[in-house]
C-alpha beads as a LAMMPS data file, in Angstrom:
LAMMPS data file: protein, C-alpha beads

58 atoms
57 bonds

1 atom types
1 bond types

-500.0 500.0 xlo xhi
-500.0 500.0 ylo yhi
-500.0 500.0 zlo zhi

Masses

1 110.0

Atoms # bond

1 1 1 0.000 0.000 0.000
2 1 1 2.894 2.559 0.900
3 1 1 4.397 1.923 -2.783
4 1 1 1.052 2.696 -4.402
5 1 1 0.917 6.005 -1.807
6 1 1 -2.264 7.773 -0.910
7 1 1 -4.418 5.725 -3.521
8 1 1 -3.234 2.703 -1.980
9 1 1 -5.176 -0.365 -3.490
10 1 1 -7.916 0.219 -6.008
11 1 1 -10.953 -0.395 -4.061
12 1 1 -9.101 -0.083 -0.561
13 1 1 -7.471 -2.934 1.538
14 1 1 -9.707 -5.795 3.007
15 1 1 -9.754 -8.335 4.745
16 1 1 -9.550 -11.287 1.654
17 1 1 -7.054 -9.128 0.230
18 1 1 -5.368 -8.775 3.108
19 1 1 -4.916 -12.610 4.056
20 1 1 -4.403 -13.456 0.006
21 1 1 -1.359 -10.839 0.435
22 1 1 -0.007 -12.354 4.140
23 1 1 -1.423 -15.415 3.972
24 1 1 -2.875 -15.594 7.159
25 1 1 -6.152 -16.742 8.547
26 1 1 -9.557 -14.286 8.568
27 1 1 -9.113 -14.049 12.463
28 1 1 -5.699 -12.705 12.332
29 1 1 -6.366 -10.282 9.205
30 1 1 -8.948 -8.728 11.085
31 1 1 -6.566 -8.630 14.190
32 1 1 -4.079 -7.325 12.092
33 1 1 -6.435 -4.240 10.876
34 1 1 -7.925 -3.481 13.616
35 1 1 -4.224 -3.055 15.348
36 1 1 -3.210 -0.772 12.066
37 1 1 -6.645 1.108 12.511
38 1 1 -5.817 1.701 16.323
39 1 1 -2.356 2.905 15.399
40 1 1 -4.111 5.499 13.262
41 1 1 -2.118 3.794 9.835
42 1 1 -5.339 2.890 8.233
43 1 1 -8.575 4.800 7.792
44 1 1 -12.139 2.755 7.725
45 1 1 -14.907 3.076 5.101
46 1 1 -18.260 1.423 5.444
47 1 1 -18.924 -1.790 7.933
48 1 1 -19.058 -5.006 8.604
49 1 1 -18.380 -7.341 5.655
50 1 1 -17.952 -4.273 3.547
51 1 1 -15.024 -2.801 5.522
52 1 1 -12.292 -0.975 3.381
53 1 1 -9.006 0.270 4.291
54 1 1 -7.037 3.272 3.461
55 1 1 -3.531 4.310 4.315
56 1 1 -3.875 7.729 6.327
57 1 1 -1.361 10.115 5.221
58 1 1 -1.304 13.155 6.987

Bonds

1 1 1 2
2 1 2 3
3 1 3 4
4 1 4 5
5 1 5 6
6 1 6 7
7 1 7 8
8 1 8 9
9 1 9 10
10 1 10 11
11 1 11 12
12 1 12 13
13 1 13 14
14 1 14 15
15 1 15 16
16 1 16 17
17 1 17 18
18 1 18 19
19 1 19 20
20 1 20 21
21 1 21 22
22 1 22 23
23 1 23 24
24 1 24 25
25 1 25 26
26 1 26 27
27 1 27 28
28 1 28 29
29 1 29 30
30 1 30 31
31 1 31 32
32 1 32 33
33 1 33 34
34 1 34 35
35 1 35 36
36 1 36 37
37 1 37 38
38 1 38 39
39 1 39 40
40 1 40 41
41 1 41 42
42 1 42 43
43 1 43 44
44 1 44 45
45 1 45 46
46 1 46 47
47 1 47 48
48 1 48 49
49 1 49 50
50 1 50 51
51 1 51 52
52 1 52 53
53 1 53 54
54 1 54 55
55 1 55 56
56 1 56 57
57 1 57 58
């Protein structure tokens, strides 16, 4: 996502994408953005199973 800079992934970061990237499980995707969401690295559109990801760049 940092290559790509503020446009990040076309559609935003999610969870499939995110364990088809890290190949990880669903719990520990989720785990994983909820602790880059937290650290203010990611910004959250929508809810539920429609979450998307951005990078926050200040």
């Amino acid at each position: 996502m940092l290559d790509a800079g503020s446009e990040g992934f076309v559609g935003g970061m999610n969870a499939t994408k995110y364990m088809s990237i890290t190949k990880t499980s669903k719990a520990t995707a989720t785990r994983d953005l909820q602790d880059l969401l937290s650290i203010k690295a990611l910004i959250s559109e929508g809810g539920g199973r429609s979450t998307r990801y951005n990078l926050h760049l200040p």
